[in-house]
N, C-alpha and C positions, 0 to 999 in steps of 0.2 A: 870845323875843328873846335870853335868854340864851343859850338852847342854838346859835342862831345864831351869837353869840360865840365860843361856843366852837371852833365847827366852823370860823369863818372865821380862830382865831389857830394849831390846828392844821393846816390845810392850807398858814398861812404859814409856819410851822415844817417841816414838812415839805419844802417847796420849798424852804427855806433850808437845810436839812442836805440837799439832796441830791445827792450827791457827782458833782466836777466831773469825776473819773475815769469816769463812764459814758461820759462823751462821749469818753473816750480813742481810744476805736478805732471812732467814730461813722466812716460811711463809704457813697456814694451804689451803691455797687458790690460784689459778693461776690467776697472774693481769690484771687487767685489760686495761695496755697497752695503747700507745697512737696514734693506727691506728685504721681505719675501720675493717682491716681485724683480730686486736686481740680482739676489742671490742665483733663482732660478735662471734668468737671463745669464750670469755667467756660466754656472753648470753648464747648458746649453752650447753657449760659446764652447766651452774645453772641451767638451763631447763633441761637437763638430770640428775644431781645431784637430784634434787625434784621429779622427777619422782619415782625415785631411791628411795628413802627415805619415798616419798608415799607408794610405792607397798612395802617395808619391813614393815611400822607402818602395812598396812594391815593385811598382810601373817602373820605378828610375832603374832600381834594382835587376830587373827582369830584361831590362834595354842595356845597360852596362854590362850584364853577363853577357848578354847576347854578342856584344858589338867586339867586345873582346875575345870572347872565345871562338865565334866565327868569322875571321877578320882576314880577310883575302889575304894578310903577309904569311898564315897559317895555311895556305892553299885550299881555302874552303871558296868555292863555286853559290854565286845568288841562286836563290831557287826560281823557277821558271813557272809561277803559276796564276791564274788572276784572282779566284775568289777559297774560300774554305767555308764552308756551312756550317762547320760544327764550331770552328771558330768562330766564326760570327754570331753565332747564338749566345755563344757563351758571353764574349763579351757585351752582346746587349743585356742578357738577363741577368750577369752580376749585379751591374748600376743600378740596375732596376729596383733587384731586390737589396742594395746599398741606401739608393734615395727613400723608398720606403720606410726602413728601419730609422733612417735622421729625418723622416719624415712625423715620424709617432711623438718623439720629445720635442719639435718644435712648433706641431699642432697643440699640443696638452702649455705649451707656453704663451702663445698666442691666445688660445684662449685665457687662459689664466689674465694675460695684460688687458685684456677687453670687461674683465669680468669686474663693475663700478657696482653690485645688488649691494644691500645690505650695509652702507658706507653709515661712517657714525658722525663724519661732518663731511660738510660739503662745501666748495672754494669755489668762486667766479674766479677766474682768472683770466686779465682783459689785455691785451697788448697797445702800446702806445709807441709809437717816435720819440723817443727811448727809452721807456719806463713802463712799470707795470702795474694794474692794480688790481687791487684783493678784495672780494666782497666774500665775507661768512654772513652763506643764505640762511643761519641757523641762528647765526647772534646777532643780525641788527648790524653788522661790524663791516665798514669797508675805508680803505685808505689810498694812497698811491706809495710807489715805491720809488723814489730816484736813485741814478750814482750816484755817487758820494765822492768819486774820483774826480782831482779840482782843474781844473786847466792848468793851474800850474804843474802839475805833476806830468800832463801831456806833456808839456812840452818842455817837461824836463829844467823847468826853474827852482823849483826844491825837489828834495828827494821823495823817491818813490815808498807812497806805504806797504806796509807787506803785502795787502790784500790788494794791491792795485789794480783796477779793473775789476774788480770783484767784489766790492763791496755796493753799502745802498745805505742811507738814509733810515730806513725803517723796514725790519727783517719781516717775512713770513714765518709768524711763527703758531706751532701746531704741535698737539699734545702726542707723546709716545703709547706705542700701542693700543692706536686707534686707525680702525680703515678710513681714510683720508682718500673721498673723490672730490677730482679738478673738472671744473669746466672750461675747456680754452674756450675765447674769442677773441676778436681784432677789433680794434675803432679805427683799423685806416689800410696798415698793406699786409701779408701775411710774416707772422711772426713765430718763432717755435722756443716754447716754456722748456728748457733741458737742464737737471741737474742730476747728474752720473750716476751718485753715489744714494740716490732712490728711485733708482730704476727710473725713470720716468722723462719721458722726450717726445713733445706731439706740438703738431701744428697749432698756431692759432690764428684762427682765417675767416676776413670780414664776412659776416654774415651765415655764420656757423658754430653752431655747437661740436669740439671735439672733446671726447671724454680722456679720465687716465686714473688713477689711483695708487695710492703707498700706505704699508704700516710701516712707522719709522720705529726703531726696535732700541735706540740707544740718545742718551739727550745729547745736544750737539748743535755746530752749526756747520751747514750743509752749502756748497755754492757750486754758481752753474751760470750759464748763460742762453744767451739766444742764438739757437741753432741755423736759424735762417737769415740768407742775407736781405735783409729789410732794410738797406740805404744806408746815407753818410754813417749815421753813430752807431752804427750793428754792434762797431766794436767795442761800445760803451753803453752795452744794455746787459748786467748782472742781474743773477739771481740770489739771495738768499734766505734761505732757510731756516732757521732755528724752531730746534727740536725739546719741547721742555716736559717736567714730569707733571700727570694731570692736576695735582695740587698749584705747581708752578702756574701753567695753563691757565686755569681758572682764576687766580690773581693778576694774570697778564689781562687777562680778557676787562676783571672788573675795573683796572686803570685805565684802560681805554675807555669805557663805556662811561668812565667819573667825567663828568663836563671840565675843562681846564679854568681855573682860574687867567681873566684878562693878566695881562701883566703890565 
């Protein structure tokens, strides 16, 4: 009985600390993103969602007429028969020719996610236990990225920042309207680089190259996390992005590259 007590006052602790920020970007829908390659990705999405939703008003439709209007309290009699051939044809070669058709836009998307030629910078992007870092193969330029979310706010000793769990130390940041390819890798277990709203969500896995790419289209900051579960801190390894114009860009760059005065 006790240990029942116990379990029953932290699982109310538990829902009582837990934070009202998850539901921040709660959402019935996947967004719509501010690159080519998440835009497409949604399209995709609604085109198969309607499809979806088509073929069920059908099918549900076509079995609700049925059940109703042939309904033994009406004195209709089961039919007695085992197979139909013409039915059965049919219903295999509709799907058929169904899958094919959502077959055509989510090959031409596929590839499109696959397609890194012609990139105008390029990003190592390395995973760590719990953090991430960033090498620009083009500028000389690499960092690490920590949380920034403090233990106190775990555990709920001061209040929660807005960004809680989602911020970092030192953002990724990367000039607008430029093709933008990532290299994932891991220095330890597998970890996945995911932020929504640039389409982009791939493995990063010791002893592998996995590619990915974004034009980001609007200046901004962009946040994301890691999609796989990679141990104790999974749930304190953010991403963030920030998106700046290439004049911006280019003065971000030469502050990093200026050596720091000691202090």
């Amino acid at each position: 009985m006790l240990g029942f007590k116990k379990l029953s006052l932290l699982l109310t602790a538990g829902l009582m600390n837990f934070s009202a920020t998850a539901f921040a970007a709660y959402g019935l829908n996947m967004p719509v993103g501010v690159s080519p390659l998440s835009a497409s990705m949604h399209h995709l999405h609604m085109t198969m969602l309607w499809v979806c939703i088509g073929i069920g008003i059908i099918v549900f439709g076509i079995m609700t007429y049925a059940i109703i209007k042939h309904r033994k309290s009406k004195g209709h009699q089961a039919a007695n028969f085992h197979e139909n051939t013409h039915v059965e044809i049919i219903w295999t070669v509709i799907p058929f020719i169904i899958l094919i058709v959502m077959a055509i836009p989510a090959t031409k998307t596929l590839i499109e996610m696959n397609d890194t030629k012609a990139a105008d910078l390029t990003i190592k992007v390395t995973g760590y236990r719990w953090y991430w870092h960033y090498d620009y193969l083009d500028e000389a330029l690499d960092f690490f990225s920590h949380p920034s979310t403090t233990q106190e706010e775990i555990n709920n000793l001061v209040a929660k920042d807005e960004h809680y769990n989602l911020a970092v130390d030192q953002h990724l940041v990367v000039p607008i309207n430029k093709k933008i390819r990532f290299a994932f890798t891991s220095n330890d277990v597998i970890h996945a680089w995911w932020v929504p709203q640039l389409g982009v969500k791939k493995d990063a896995v010791p002893g592998f190259i996995t590619e990915s790419w974004t034009i980001i289209k609007e200046p901004g900051i962009y946040r994301g996390q890691c999609a796989e579960l990679c141990g104790a801190g999974h749930a304190y390894m953010p991403i963030v992005v920030e998106a700046k114009t290439q004049a911006d860009y280019e003065t971000w760059l030469v502050e990093q590259k200026t050596p720091k005065n000691p202090s």
